[in-house]
DRENKE-666209 format. One record per residue: residue in three letters; x, y, z of N, C-alpha, C, CB in turn. Coordinates in steps of 0.02 Angstrom, whole numbers, padded with zeros to 5 digits, always signed. Glycine has a CB too. Layout:
DRENKE-666209
ALAXYZXYZXYZXYZ
...
end
This chain:
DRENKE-666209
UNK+00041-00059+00000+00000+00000+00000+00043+00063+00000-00047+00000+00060
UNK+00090+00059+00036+00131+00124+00038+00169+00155-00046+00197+00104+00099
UNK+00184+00069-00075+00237+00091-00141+00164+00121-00166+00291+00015-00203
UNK+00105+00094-00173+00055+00126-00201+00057+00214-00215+00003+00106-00158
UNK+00048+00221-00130+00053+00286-00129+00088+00342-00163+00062+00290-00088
UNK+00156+00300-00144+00215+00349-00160+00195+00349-00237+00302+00320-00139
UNK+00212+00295-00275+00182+00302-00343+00136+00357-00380+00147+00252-00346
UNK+00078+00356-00327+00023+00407-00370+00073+00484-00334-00096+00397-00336
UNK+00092+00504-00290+00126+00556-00258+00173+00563-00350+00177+00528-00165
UNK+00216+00533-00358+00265+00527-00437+00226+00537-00459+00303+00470-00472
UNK+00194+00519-00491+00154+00515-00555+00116+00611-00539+00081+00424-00553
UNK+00072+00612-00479+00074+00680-00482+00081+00712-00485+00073+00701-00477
UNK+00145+00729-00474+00214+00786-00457+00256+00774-00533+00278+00755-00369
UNK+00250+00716-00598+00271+00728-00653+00223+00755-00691+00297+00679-00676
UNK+00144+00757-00684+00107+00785-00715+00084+00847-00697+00070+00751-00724
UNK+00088+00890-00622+00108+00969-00649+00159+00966-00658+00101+01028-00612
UNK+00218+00948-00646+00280+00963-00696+00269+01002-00765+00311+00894-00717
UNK+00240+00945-00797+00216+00929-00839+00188+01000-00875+00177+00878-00818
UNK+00122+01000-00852+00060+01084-00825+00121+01113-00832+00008+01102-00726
UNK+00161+01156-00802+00174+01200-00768+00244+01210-00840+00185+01180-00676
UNK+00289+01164-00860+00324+01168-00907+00272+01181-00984+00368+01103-00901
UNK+00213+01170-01003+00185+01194-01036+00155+01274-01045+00156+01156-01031
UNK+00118+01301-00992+00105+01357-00952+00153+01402-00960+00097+01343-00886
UNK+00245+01402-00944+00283+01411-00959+00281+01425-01045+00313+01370-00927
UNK+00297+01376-01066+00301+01382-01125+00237+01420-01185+00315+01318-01132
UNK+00175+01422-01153+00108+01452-01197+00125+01520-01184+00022+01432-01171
UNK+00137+01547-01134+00144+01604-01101+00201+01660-01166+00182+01579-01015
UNK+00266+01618-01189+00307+01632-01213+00285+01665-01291+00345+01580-01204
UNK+00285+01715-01302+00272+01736-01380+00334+01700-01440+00280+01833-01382
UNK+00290+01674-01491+00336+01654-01529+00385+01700-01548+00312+01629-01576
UNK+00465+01669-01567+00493+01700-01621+00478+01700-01686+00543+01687-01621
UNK+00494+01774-01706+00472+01778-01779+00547+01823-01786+00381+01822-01802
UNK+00546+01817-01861+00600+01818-01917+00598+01930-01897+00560+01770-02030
UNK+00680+01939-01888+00673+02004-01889+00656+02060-01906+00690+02012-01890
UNK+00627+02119-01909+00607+02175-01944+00688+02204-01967+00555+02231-01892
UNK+00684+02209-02028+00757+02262-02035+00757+02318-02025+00787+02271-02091
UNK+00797+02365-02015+00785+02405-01986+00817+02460-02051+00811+02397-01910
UNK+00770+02517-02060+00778+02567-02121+00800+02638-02074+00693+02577-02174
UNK+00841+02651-02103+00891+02701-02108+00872+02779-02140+00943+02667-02151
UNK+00803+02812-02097+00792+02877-02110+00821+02943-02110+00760+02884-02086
UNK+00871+02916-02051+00914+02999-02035+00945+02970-01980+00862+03084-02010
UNK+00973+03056-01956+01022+03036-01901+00985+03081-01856+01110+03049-01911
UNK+01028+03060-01783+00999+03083-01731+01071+03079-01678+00927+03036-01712
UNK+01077+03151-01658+01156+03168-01599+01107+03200-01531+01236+03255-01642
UNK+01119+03176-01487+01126+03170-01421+01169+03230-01407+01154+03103-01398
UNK+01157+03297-01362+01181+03356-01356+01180+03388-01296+01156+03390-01396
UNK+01232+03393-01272+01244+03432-01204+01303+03515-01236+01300+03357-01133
UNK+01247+03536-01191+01286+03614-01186+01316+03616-01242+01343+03631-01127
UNK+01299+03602-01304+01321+03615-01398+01366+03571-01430+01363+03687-01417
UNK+01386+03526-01339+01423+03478-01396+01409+03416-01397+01491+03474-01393
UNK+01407+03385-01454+01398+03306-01475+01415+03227-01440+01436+03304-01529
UNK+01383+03216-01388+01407+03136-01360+01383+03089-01380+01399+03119-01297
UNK+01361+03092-01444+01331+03032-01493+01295+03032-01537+01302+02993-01472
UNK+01309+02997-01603+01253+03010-01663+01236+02942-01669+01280+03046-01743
UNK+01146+02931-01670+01148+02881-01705+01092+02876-01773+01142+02832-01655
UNK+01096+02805-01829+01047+02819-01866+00967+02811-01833+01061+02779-01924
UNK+00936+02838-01862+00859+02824-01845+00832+02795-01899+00816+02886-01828
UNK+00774+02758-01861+00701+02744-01913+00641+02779-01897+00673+02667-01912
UNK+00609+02820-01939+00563+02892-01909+00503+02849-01915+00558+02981-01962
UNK+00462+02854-01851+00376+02836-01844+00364+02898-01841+00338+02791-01778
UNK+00320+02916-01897+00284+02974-01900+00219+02968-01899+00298+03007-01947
UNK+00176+02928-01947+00102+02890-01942+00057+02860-01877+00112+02831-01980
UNK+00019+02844-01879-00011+02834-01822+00009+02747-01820-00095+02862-01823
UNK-00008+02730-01902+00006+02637-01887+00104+02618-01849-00001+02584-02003
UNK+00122+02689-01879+00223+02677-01867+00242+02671-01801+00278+02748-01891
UNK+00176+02738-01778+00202+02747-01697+00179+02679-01677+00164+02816-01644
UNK+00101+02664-01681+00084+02596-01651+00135+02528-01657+00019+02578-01685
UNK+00180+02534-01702+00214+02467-01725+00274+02469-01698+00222+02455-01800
UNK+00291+02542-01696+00360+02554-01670+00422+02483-01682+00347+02572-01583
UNK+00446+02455-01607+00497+02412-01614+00478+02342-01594+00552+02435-01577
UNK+00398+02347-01605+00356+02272-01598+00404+02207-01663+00243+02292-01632
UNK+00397+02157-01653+00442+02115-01666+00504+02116-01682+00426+02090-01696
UNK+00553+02150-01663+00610+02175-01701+00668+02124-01625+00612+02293-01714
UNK+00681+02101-01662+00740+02053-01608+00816+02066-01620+00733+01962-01622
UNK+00835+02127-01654+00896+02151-01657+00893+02238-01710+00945+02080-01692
UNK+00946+02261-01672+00943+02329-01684+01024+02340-01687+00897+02374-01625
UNK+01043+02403-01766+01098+02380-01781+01126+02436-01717+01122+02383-01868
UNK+01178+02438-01718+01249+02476-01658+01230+02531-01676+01346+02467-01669
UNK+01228+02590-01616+01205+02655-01623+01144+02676-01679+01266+02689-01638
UNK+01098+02621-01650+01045+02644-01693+00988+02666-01655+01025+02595-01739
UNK+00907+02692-01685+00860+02683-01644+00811+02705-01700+00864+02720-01573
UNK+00752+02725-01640+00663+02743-01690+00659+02798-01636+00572+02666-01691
UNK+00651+02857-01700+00644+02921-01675+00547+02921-01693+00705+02988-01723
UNK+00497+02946-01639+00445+02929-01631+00412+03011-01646+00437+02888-01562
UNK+00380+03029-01698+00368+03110-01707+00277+03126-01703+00406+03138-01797
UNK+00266+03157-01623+00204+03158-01616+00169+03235-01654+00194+03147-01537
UNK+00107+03249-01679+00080+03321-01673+00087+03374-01640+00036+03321-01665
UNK+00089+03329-01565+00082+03381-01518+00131+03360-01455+00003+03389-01496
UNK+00127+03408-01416+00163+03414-01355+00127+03370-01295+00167+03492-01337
UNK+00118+03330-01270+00083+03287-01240+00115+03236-01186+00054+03258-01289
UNK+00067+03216-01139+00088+03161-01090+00098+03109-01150+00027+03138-01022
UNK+00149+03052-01146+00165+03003-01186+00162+02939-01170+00215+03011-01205
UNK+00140+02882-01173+00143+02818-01140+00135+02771-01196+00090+02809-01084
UNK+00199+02729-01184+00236+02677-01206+00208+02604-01191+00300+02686-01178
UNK+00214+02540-01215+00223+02478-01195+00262+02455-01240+00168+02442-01185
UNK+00291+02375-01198+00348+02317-01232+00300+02292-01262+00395+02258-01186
UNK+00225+02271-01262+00186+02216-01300+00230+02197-01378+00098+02251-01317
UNK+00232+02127-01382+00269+02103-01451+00326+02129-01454+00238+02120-01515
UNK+00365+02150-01400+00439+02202-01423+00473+02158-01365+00438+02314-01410
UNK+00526+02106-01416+00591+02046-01377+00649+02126-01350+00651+01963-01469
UNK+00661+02154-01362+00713+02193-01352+00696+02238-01288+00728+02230-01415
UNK+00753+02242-01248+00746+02276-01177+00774+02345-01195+00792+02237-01109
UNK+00754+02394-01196+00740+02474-01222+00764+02515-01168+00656+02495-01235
UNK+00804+02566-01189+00787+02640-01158+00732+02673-01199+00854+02692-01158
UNK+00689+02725-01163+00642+02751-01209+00662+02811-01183+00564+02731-01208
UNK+00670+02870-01219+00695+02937-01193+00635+02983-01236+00790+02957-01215
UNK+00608+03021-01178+00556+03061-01178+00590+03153-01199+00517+03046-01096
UNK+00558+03175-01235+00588+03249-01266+00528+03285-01293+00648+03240-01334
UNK+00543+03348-01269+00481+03396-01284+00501+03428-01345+00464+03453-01227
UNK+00451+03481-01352+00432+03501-01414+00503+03570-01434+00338+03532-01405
UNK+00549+03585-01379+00606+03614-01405+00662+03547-01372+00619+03706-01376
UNK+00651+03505-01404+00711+03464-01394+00746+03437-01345+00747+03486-01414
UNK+00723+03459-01294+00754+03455-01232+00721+03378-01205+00736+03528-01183
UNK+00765+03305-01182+00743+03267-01146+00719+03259-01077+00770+03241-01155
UNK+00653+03262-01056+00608+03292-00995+00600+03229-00948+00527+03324-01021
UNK+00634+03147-00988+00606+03103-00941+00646+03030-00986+00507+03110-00933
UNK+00678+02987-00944+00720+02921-00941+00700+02858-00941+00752+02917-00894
UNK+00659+02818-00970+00636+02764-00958+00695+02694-00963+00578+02764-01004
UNK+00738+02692-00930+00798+02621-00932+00777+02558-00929+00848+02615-00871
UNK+00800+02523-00982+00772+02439-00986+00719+02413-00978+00794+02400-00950
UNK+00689+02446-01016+00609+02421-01015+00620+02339-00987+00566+02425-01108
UNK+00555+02304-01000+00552+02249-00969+00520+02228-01034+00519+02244-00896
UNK+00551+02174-01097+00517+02147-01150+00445+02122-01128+00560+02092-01179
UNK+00402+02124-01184+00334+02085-01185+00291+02129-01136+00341+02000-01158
UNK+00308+02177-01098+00263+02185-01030+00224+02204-01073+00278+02233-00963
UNK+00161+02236-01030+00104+02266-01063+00091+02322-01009+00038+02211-01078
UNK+00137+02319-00953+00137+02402-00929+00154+02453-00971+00183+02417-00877
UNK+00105+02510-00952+00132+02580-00992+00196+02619-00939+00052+02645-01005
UNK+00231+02651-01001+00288+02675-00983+00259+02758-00994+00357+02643-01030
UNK+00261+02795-00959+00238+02857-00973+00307+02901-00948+00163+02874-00933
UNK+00274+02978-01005+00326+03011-00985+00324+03054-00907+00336+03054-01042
UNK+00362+03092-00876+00354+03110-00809+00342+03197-00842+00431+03085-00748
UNK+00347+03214-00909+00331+03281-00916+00295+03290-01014+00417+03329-00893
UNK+00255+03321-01033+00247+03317-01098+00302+03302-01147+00224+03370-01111
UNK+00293+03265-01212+00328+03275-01233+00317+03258-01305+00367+03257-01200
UNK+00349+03285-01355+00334+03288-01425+00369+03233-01479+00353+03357-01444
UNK+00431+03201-01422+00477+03170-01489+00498+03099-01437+00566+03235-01524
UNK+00481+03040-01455+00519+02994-01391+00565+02960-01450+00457+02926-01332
UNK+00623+02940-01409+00679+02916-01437+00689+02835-01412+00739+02965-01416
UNK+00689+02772-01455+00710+02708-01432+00758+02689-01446+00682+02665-01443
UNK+00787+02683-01403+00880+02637-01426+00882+02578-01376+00974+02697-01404
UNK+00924+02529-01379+00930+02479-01338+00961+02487-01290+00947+02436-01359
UNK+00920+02434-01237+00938+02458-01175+01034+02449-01141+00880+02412-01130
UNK+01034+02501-01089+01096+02529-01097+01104+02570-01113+01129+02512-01120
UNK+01095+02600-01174+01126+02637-01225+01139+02738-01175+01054+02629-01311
UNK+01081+02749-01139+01083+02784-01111+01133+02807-01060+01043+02777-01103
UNK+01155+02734-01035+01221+02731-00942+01296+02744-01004+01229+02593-00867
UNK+01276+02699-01052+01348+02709-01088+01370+02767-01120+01357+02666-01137
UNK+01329+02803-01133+01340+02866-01182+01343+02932-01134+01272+02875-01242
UNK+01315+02912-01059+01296+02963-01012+01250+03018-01044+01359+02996-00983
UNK+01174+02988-01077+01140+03048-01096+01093+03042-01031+01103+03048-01177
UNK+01074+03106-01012+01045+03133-00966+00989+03167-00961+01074+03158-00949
UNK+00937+03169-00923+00893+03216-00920+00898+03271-00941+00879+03225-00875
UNK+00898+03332-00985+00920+03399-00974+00960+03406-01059+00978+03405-00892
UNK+00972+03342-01084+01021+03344-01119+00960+03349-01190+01081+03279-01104
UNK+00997+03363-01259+00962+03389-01314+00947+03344-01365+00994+03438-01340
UNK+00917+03344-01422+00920+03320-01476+00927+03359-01548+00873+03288-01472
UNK+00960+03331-01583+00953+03362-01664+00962+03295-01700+01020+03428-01694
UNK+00907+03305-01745+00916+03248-01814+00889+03273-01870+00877+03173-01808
UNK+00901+03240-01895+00894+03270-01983+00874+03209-02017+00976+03303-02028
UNK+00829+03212-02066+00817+03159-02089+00825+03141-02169+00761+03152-02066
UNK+00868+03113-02190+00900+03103-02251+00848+03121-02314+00925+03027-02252
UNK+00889+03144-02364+00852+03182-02401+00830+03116-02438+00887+03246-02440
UNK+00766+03126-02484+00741+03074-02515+00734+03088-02585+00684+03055-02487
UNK+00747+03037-02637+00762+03036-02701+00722+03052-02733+00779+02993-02722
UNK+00725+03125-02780+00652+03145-02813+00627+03094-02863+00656+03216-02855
UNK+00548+03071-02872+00549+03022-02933+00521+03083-02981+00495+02941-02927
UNK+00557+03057-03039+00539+03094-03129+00452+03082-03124+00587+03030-03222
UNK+00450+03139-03155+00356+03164-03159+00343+03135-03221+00330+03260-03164
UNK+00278+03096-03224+00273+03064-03305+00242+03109-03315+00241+02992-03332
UNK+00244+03069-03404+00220+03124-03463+00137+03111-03451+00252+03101-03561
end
C-alpha cells in the first residue's frame, strides 16, 4: 500500500511538472524572423552644444508607425534607434507588447530638450511606460545605451532626416 502511494505522489508531481512546463512555454510569444531596420536619418545626443553621440534612426511618424514602433524586431543595428514624431506636445505612454528587445525610451519635448528616462524596459510587458513631463519626440535605442553614452535628463536632440530621391514626373 505504501509503494502505491508513493507512486500516485510521482506520477502527480510529473504531471504538474508537466502543466506547469507547458504554461511556461504558452505564455512565451513566438519568435518571428526580424524587422530590418531602415535608415531615415540621423539623430546626436547634445549637451551644452556639444555632440556625445550620433545615431541612425528609423522615423515613426504615422499613427500605424508609432503603433508598430519596435514590436517584433529582435535586433537593432549599433548606435541605432526609432525616433517617434508626435503632433503635439503631450503626456506620452509607451508599452513592450510584441517588443523581444529591452529598451531605453527617452522622452523629449517640443524644443528638444529630454524631460524624462525610461531604462530597460522589461520585453513583452504590457505596462505603460509614461513620460514624467509632456513630450513631442520619444527616442528608442537599446537598453543601456543611455548609462553608456551618459545621456541625461536635461540633455538635447538634433536629427535630420535624409534627403529622399526625387521620382521623374510622367508624361
Amino acid at each position: 500500500m505504501k509503494h502505491a502511494h508513493w507512486l500516485l505522489l510521482v506520477c502527480l508531481f510529473v504531471l504538474c511538472l508537466g502543466c506547469q512546463r507547458e504554461r511556461i512555454r504558452s505564455s512565451q510569444p513566438p519568435l518571428s524572423r526580424s524587422i530590418p531596420f531602415r535608415e531615415d536619418g540621423q539623430l546626436a545626443f547634445v549637451r551644452d552644444g556639444d555632440t556625445l553621440v550620433t545615431i541612425a534612426i528609423e522615423i515613426a511618424e504615422t499613427d500605424s508607425a508609432r503603433q508598430r514602433g519596435l514590436m517584433d524586431r529582435t535586433h537593432l543595428p549599433e548606435r541605432s534607434g526609432m525616433l517617434f514624431i508626435f503632433e503635439r506636445e503631450e503626456m506620452q505612454g509607451f508599452w513592450m507588447a510584441n517588443t523581444p528587445l529591452s529598451l531605453d525610451i527617452i522622452f523629449v519635448n517640443g524644443d528638444s530638450q529630454i524631460v524624462s528616462i525610461a531604462k530597460y524596459t522589461r520585453p513583452y510587458s504590457t505596462e505603460t511606460i509614461s513620460s514624467q513631463y509632456p513630450a513631442r519626440f520619444v527616442v528608442e535605442v537599446p537598453a543601456g545605451f543611455t548609462d553608456t553614452y551618459g545621456i541625461l535628463e536635461g540633455d538635447r536632440i538634433r536629427w535630420r532626416r535624409h534627403a529622399r530621391p526625387l521620382t521623374a514626373a510622367r508624361p
